[in-house]
C-alpha positions, 0 to 999 in steps of 0.5 A: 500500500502506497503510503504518500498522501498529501495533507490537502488529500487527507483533508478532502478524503475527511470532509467527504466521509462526514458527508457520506454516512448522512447521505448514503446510511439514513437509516443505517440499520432496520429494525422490523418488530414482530409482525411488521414483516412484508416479506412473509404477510401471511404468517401469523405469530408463532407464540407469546414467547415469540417476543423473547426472540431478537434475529440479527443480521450484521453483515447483510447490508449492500448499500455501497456508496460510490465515494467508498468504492472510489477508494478502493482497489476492487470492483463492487462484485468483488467488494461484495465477497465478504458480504453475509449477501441476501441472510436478512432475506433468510431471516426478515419472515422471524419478524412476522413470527412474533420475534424482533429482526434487525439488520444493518445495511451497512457493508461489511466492508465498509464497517464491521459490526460484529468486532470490537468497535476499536479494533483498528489495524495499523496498517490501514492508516498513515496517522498514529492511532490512539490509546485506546485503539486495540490492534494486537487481535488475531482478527486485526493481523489478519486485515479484518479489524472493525475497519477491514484492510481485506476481503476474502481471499486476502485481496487490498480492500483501499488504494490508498490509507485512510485518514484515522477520521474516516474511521471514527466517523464510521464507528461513532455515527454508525456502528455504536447505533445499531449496538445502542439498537440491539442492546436495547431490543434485549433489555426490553425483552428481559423487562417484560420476559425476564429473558432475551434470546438472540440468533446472530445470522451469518453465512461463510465461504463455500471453500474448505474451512479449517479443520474439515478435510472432506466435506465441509458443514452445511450450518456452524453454530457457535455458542462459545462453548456453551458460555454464551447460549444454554445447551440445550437450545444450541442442541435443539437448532443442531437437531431441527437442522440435522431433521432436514439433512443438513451437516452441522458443525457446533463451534467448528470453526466458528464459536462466536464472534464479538456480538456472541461473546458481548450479549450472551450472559446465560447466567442473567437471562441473555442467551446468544446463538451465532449461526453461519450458513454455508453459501454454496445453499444459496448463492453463486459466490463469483456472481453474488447472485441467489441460484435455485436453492435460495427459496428452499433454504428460505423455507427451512428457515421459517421451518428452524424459527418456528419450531424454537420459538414453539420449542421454548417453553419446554427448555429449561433456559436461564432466566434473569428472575432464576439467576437472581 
């Protein structure tokens, strides 16, 4: 990465940051309350426990602005290679089912929400960063800090660093609403349940994934080995998934990331449930376009929601009343 830029450049490269978030992010992120959905109008509510539910999707969003794209090395299609495409689609019916969806229409790449919100790689900046700027997380190193330095397959995301402001910008007027959002979603259902649970939905690369020498799994769900959902409603989504003759792996490779790890607190009523979907169900990964298997998979998965939100109140979760 070329590392000359002259301060006038800087500068201008600042000033249209803070112009694009207002013109291109308002709204940043949809919050579709339950039966508010209009892709699936004809579902009703599956419960009264259906509330207890928040369905998110954090790295669906496709909105691309044009200055972004200027900025970078790669072309929109390629861009688009790190994107969880089309899962708020899979998952905008858990609305209509009586549970809380929301999902962001920022791009991954332009902003990652599922890290910590000051994960910033020093590579990516020409300026020093500040104190309080975490960069020695294996995620960083690998160019996939809150501001990702790469896409899939390794590739430059940026011709060019960017000011440390950009970044800032995008962190305080983007990622911290839609957290202030979900962390709300789930206190709201602990006040009026005395417990929340969140589906964090995401999808991986069809390519070979570590530690799978043969076929790799249909679905991963993550847990963080079982500190961040209650067991018995991980094995519960493992079962419904294997019913419809899907490979699941549990915490292999993925156990989670940082939206898992920061809400999931069993032990006060919060149990968080990560679930990656393998895309070669659904998308063709060099087009970025859905193939035939995207409404059969969409199916199964008002099939999975269904049958946890009427499953619940034959699990034993923790509940805030219980931990206190």
């Amino acid at each position: 990465m070329n590392l000359t830029l002259s301060g006038q450049q800087f500068d201008a490269m600042a000033t249209r940051e803070r112009k694009t978030i207002p013109d291109h992010f308002q709204p940043a992120f949809e919050i579709i309350a339950p039966g508010g959905s209009v892709t699936t109008p004809l579902l009703q509510p599956v419960n009264d426990l259906a509330g207890r539910f928040v369905f998110t999707s954090p790295h669906s969003g496709r909105l691309y602005p044009a200055s972004f794209i200027d900025q970078s090395r790669l072309n929109p299609t390629q861009l688009r290679s790190s994107e969880d495409a089309f899962v708020d689609q899979l998952f905008a019916h858990t609305a209509a089912q009586g549970a809380h969806f929301l999902h962001s229409l920022v791009p991954r790449a332009y902003l990652d929400l599922n890290r910590q919100p000051f994960e910033l790689d020093p590579k990516l900046f020409a300026e020093p960063l500040p104190d309080f700027a975490i960069s020695d997380t294996v995620k960083v190193k690998s160019g996939l800090g809150v501001i990702a330095r790469v896409v899939s397959e390794g590739r430059q995301i940026y011709s060019r660093p960017l000011p440390l402001d950009d970044a800032l910008q995008r962190i305080n007027h983007l990622y911290f609403p839609y957290h202030r959002a979900l962390r709300t979603l789930l206190d709201n259902a602990l006040e009026k349940y005395q417990q929340a649970i969140l589906i964090d939905c995401h999808s991986m690369p069809s390519g070979q994934l570590p530690g799978f020498k043969l076929v790799p799994p249909d679905f991963v769900l993550g847990n963080r080995f079982d500190k961040s959902c209650d067991y018995e409603l991980t094995h519960l989504v493992r079962a419904e998934l294997q019913s419809m003759g899907y490979i699941v792996s549990v915490n292999k490779p993925y156990a989670g990331g940082y939206v898992t790890r920061k809400y999931g607190r069993p032990e006060t009523g919060v149990h968080a449930l990560q679930i990656e979907i393998n895309r070669r169900l659904y998308l063709d990964e060099r087009t970025m376009k859905k193939h035939k298997g995207f409404e059969k998979l969409r199916k199964n998965m008002m099939r999975l929601s269904e049958k946890i939100m009427r499953a619940l109140p034959d699990l034993s979760l923790t509940t805030r009343l219980a931990a206190e």
